[in-house]
C-alpha positions as CSV (number, residue, x, y, z in Angstrom):
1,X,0.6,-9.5,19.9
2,X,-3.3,-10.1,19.0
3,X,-1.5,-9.1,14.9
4,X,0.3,-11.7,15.1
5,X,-2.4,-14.1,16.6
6,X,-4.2,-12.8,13.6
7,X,-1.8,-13.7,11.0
8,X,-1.1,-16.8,12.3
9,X,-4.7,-18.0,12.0
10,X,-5.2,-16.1,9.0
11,X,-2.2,-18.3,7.5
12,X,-3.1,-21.4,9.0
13,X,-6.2,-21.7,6.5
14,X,-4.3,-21.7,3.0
15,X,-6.6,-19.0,2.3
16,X,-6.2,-17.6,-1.6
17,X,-7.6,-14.4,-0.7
18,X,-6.5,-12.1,2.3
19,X,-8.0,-9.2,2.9
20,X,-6.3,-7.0,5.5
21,X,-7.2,-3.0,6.6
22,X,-4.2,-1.0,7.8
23,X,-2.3,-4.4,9.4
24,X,0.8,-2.5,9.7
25,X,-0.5,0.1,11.6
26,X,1.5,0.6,15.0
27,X,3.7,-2.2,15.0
28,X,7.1,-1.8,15.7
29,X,9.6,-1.7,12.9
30,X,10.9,-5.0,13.5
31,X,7.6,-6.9,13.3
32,X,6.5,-4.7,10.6
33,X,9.3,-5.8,8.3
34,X,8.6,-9.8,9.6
35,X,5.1,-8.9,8.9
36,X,5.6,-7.8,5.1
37,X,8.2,-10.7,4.7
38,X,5.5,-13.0,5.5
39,X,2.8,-11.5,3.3
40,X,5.7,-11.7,0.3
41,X,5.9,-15.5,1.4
42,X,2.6,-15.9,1.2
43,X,2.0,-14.5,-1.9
44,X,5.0,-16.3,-3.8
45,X,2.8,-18.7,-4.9
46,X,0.6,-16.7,-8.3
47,X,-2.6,-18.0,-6.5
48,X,-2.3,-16.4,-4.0
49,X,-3.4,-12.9,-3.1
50,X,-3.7,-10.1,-0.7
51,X,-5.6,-7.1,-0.6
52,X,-4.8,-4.4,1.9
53,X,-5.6,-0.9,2.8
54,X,-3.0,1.4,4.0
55,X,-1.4,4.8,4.0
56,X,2.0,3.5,4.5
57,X,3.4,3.7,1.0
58,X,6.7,2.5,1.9
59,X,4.5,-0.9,3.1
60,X,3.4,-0.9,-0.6
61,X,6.8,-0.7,-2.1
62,X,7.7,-3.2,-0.3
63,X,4.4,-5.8,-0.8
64,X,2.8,-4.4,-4.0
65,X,1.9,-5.5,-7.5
66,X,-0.7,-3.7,-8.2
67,X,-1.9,-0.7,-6.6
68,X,-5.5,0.3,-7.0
69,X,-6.2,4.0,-5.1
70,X,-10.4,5.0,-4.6
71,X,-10.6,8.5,-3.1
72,X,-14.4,9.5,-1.3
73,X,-15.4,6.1,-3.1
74,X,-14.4,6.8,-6.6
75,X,-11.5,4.6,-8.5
76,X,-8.6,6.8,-8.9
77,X,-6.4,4.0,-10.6
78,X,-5.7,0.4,-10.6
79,X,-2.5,0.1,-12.2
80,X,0.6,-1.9,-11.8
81,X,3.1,-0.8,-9.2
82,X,6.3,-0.4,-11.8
83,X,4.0,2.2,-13.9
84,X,3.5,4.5,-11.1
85,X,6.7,6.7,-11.2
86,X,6.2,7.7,-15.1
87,X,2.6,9.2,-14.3
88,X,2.7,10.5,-10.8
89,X,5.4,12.2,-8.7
90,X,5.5,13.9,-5.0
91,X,6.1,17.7,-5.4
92,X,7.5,19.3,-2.1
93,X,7.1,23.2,-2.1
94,X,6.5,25.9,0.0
95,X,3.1,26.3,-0.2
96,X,2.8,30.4,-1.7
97,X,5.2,29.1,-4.4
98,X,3.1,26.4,-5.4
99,X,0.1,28.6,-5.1
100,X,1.6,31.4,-7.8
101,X,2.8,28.7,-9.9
102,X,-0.5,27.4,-9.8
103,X,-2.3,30.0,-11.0
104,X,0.2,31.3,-13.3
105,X,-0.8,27.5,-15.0
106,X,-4.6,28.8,-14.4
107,X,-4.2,31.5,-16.5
């Protein structure tokens, strides 16, 4: 409830610029999806803006342009969303496989 107090005052100012850490964090998945369909309401108009912090990647397929990623306080990219999946994928292994491919590369 106190989210979507938040919001709601958040919203109620016209505000340009919000800056949000982790607001989907444990809400349920109905109010998370009312959530990010608010924040792409928002953001319809070009300017207006939102910058949040999350490890919910699925939140920022749903809500992203651009996604910038700083690991340990370092930039790691700040690239739009769409160019993404031609420079990075997710690898699933077992993790000795990975390991003797790994340093098969190495060597």
């Amino acid at each position: 409830m106190k989210m979507k107090y938040s919001l709601a005052i958040a919203l109620s100012h016209g505000a340009d610029l919000l800056i949000m850490d982790e607001p989907t964090a444990g809400l349920d998945p109905i109010f998370r999806r009312e959530l990010l369909g608010l924040l792409s309401e928002h953001i319809q108009d070009e300017q207006k803006s939102i910058l949040f912090s999350t490890h919910n990647t699925t939140d920022l397929d749903r809500i992203a342009d651009y996604i910038v990623f700083v690991n340990e306080g370092r930039l790691v990219f700040n690239e739009m969303k769409e160019s993404l999946p031609n420079k990075y994928m997710l690898v699933k292994r077992n993790k000795e496989l990975l390991d003797r491919q790994y340093a098969s590369m190495a060597s």
